[in-house]
N, CA and C of each residue as an Amber inpcrd file, in Angstrom:
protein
   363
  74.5240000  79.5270000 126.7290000  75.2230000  80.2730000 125.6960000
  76.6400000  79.7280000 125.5190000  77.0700000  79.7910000 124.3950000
  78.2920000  79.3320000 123.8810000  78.9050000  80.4510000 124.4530000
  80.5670000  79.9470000 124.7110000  81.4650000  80.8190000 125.4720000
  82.6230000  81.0630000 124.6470000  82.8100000  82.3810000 123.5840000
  84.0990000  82.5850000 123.3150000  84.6040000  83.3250000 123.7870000
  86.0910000  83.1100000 123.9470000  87.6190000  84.3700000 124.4070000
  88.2750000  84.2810000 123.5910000  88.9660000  85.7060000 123.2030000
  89.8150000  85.8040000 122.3820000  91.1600000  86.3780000 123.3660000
  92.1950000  86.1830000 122.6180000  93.7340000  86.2710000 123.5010000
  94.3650000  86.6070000 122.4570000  95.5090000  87.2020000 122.9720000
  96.9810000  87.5690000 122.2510000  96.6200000  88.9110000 121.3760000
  95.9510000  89.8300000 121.7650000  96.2490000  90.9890000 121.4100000
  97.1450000  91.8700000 122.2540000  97.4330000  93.0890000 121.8120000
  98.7290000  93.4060000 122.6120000  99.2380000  94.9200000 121.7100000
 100.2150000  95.6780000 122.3900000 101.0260000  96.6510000 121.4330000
 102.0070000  95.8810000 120.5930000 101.8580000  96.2930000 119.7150000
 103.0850000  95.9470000 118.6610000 103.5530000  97.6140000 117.6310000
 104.8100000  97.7150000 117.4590000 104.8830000  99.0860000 115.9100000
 104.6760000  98.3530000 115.0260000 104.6620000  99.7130000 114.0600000
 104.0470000  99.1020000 112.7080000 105.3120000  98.1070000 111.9370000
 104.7030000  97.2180000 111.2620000 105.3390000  96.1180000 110.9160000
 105.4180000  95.0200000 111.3580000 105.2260000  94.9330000 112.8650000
 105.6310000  93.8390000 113.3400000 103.8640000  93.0930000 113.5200000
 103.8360000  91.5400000 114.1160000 102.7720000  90.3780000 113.9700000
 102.5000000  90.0830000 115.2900000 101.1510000  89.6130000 115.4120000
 100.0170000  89.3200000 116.5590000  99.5900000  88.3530000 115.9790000
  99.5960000  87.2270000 117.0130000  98.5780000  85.8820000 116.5990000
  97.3210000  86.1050000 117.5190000  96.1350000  86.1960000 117.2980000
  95.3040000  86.2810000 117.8940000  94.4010000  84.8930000 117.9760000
  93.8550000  84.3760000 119.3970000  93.3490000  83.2070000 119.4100000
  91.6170000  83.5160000 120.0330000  90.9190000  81.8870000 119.6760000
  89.9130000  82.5040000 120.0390000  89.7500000  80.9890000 120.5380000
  88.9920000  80.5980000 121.6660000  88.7310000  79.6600000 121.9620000
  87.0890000  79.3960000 122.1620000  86.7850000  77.8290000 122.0010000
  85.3340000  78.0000000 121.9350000  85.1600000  76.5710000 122.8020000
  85.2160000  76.3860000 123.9820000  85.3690000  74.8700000 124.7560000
  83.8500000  73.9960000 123.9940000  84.4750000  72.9190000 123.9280000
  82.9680000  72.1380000 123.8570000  83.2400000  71.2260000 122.3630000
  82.3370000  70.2070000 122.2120000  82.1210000  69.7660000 121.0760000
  81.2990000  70.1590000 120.1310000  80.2700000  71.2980000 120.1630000
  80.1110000  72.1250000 118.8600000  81.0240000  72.7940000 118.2580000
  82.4920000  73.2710000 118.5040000  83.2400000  74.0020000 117.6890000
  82.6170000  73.8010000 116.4400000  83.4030000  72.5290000 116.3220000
  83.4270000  72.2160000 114.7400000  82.3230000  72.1460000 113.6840000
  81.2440000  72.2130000 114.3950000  79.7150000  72.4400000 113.7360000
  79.1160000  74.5290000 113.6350000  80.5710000  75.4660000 113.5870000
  80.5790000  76.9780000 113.2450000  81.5740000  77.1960000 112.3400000
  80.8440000  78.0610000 111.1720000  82.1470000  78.7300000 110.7680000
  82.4690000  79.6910000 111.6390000  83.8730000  80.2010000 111.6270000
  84.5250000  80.9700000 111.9710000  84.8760000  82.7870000 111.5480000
  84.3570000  83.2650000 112.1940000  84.6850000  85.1920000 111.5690000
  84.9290000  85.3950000 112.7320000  86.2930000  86.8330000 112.0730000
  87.0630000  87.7420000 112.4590000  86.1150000  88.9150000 112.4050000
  86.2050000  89.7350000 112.7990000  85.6540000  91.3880000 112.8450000
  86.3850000  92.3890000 114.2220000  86.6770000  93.7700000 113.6630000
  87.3030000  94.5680000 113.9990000  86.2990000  96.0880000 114.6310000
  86.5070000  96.4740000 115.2780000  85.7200000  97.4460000 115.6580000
  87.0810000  98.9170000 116.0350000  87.0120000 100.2280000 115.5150000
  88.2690000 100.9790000 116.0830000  86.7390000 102.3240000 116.9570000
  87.5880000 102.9350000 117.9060000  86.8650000 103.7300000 118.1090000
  85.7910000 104.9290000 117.2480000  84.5760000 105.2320000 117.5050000
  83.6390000 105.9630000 116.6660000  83.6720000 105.4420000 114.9610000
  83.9600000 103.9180000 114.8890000  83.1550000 103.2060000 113.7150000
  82.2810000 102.0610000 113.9240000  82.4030000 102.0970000 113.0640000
  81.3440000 100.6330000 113.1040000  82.1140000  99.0020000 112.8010000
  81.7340000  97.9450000 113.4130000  82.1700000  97.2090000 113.5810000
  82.6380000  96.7730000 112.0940000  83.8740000  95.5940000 111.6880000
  83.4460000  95.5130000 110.2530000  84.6670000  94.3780000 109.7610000
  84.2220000  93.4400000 108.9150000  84.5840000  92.2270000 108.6820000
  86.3330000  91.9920000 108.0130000  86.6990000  91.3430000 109.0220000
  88.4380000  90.7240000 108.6040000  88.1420000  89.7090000 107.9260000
  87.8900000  88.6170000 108.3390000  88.3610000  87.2220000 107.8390000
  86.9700000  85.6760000 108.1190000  86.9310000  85.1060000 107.7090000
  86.2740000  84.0760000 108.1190000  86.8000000  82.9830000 107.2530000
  86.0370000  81.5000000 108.0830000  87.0400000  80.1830000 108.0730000
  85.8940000  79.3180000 107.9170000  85.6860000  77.9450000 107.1130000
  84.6870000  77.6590000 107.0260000  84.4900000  76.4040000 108.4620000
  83.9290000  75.2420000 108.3690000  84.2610000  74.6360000 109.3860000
  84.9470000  73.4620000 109.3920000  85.3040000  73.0780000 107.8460000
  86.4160000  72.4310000 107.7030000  88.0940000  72.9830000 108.0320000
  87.9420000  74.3500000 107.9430000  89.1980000  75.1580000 108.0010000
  89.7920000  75.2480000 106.3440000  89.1610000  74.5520000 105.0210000
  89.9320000  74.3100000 103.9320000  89.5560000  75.6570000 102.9420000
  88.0910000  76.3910000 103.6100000  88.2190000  77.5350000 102.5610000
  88.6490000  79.2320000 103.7440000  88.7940000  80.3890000 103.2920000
  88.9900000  81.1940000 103.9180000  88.3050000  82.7650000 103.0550000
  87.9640000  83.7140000 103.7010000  88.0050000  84.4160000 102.6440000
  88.2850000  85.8820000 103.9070000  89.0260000  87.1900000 103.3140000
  89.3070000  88.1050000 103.9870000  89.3350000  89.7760000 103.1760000
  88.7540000  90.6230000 103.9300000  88.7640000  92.1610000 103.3870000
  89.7310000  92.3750000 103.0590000  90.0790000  93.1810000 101.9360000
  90.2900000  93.6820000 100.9380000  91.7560000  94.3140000 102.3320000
  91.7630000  94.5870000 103.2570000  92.4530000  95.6830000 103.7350000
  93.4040000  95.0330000 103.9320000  92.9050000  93.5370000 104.4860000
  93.7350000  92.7530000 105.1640000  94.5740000  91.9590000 104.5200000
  94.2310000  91.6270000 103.3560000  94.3900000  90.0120000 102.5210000
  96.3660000  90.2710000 102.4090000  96.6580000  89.0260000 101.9750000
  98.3880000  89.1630000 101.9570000  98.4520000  89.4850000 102.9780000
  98.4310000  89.6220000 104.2570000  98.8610000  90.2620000 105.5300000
  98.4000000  89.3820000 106.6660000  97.1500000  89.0400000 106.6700000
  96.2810000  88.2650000 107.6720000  96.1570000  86.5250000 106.9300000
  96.1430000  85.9040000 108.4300000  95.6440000  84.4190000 107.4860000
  95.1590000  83.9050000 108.6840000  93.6910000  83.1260000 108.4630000
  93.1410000  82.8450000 109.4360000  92.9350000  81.2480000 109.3260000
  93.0720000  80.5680000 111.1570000  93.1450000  78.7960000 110.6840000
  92.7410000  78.4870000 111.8770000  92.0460000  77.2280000 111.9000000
  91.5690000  76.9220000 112.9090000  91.8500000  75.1370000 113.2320000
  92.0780000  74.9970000 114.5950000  92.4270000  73.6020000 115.1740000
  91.5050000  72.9640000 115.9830000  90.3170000  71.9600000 115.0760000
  89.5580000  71.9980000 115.5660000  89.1760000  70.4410000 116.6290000
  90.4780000  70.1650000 116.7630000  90.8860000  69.3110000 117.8970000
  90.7820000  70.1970000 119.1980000  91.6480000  71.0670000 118.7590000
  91.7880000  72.0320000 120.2340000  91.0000000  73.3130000 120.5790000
  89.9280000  73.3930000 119.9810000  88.2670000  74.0740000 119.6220000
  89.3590000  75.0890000 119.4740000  90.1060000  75.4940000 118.7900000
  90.6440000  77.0260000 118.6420000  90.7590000  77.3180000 117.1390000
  90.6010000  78.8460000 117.2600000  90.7500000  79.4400000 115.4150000
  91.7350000  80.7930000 115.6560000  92.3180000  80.9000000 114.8190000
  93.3830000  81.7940000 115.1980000  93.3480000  82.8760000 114.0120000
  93.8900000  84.1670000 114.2020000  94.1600000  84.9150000 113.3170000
  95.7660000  85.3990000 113.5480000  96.4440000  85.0740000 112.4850000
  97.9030000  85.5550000 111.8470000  97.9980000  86.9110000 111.3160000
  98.1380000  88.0300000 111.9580000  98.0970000  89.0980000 111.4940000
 100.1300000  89.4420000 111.0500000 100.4040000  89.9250000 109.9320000
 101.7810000  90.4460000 109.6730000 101.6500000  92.2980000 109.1520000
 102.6320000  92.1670000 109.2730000 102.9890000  93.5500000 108.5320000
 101.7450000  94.5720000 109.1140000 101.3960000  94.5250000 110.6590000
 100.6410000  95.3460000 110.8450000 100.9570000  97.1680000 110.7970000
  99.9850000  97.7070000 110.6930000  99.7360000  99.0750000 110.4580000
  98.9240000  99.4710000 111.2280000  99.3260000 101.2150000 111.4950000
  98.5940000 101.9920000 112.2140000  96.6770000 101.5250000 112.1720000
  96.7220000 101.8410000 110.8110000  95.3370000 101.7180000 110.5190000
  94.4790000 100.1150000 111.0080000  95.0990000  99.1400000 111.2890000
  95.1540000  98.1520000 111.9110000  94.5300000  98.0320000 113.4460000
  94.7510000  98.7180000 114.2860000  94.2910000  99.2980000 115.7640000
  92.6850000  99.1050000 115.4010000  92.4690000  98.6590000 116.4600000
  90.9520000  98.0650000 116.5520000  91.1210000  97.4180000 117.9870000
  89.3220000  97.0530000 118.1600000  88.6170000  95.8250000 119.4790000
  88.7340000  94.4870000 118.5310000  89.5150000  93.2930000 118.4860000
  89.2900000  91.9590000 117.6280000  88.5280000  91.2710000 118.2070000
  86.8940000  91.0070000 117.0400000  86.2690000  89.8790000 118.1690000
  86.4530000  88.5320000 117.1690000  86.4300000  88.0110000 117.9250000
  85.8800000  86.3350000 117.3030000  84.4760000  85.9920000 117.4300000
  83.9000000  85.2380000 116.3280000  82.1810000  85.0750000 116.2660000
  82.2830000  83.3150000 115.0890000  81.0860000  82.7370000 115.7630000
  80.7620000  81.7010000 115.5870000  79.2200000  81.8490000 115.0420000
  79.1810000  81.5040000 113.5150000  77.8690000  81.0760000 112.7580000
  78.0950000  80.4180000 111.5400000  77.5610000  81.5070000 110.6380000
  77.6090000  80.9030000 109.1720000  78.7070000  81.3310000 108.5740000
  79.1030000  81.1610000 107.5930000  80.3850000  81.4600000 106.7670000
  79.9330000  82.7770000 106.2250000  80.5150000  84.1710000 106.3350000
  79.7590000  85.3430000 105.8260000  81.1320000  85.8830000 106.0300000
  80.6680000  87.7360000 105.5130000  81.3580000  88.8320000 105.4450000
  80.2530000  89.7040000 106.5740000  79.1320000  89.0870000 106.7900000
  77.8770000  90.0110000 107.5910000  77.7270000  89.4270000 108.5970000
  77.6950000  90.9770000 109.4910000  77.6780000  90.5390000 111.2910000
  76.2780000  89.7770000 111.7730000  75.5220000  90.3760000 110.7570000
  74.1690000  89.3510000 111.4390000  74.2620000  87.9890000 111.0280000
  75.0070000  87.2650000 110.1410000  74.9640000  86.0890000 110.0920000
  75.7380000  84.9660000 111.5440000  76.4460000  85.5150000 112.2380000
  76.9090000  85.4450000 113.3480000  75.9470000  85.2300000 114.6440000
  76.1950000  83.9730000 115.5460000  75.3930000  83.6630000 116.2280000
  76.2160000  84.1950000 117.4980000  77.2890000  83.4720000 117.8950000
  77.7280000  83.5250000 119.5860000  78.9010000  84.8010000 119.1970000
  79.5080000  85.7150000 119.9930000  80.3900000  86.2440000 120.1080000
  81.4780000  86.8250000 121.3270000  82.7390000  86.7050000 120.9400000
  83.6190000  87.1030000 122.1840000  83.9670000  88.8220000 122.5470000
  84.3360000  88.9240000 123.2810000  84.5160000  89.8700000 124.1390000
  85.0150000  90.6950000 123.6570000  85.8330000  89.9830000 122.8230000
  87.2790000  91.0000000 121.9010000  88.1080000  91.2400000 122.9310000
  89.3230000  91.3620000 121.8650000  90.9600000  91.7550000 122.2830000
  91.4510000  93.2530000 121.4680000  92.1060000  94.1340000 122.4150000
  92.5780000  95.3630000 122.3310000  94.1970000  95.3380000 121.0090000
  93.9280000  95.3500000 120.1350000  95.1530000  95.2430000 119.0010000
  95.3760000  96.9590000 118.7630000  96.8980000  96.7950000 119.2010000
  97.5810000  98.2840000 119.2680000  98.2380000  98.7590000 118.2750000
  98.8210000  99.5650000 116.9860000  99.5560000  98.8540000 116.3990000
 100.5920000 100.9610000 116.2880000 101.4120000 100.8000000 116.7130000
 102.3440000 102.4140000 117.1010000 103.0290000 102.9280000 115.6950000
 103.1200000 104.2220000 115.6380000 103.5510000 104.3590000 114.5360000
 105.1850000 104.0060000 114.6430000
């Protein structure tokens, strides 16, 4: 099984930015697109951002867009998410997932652990 971790979640108040990383060791990186997805307690999991596997297209929810920007270095098997101007409503589990280029969790093959994103009023 492919091995992702995600890092750099953390407390932040509202307004302030989290870079969140996701690492994927190996020389398949670059043969996945890249998705973001958010999970907050008693919902359901549900789509931020994804990256294609060139890194040249991107596309992101409606909640996030202007705020989030997602990029990936695929020298250094890593894809990152740029979160700004976070908000309460923001607080979530962040996972990182490796498949097809989608907005849908089943298109997603390998996935990480997720990171705890805090965000205080």
């Amino acid at each position: 099984q492919v091995q992702l971790v995600e890092s750099g979640g953390g407390l932040v108040q509202t307004g302030g930015s989290l870079r969140l990383s996701c690492a994927i060791p190996g020389r398949t990186f670059s043969s996945y697109a890249m998705g973001w997805f958010r999970q907050a307690p008693g919902l359901e999991r549900e789509f931020v951002a994804a990256i294609t596997r060139s890194g040249l297209s991107t596309m992101y929810a409606d909640s996030v867009r202007d705020r989030f920007t997602a990029a990936r270095d695929n020298a250094a098997n890593t894809v990152y998410l740029q979160m700004n101007s976070l908000k309460p409503a923001d607080t979530a589990v962040y996972y990182c997932a490796a498949g097809s280029y989608s907005r849908v969790l089943r298109d997603y093959t390998y996935w990480g652990r997720g990171t705890q994103v805090t965000v205080s009023s």
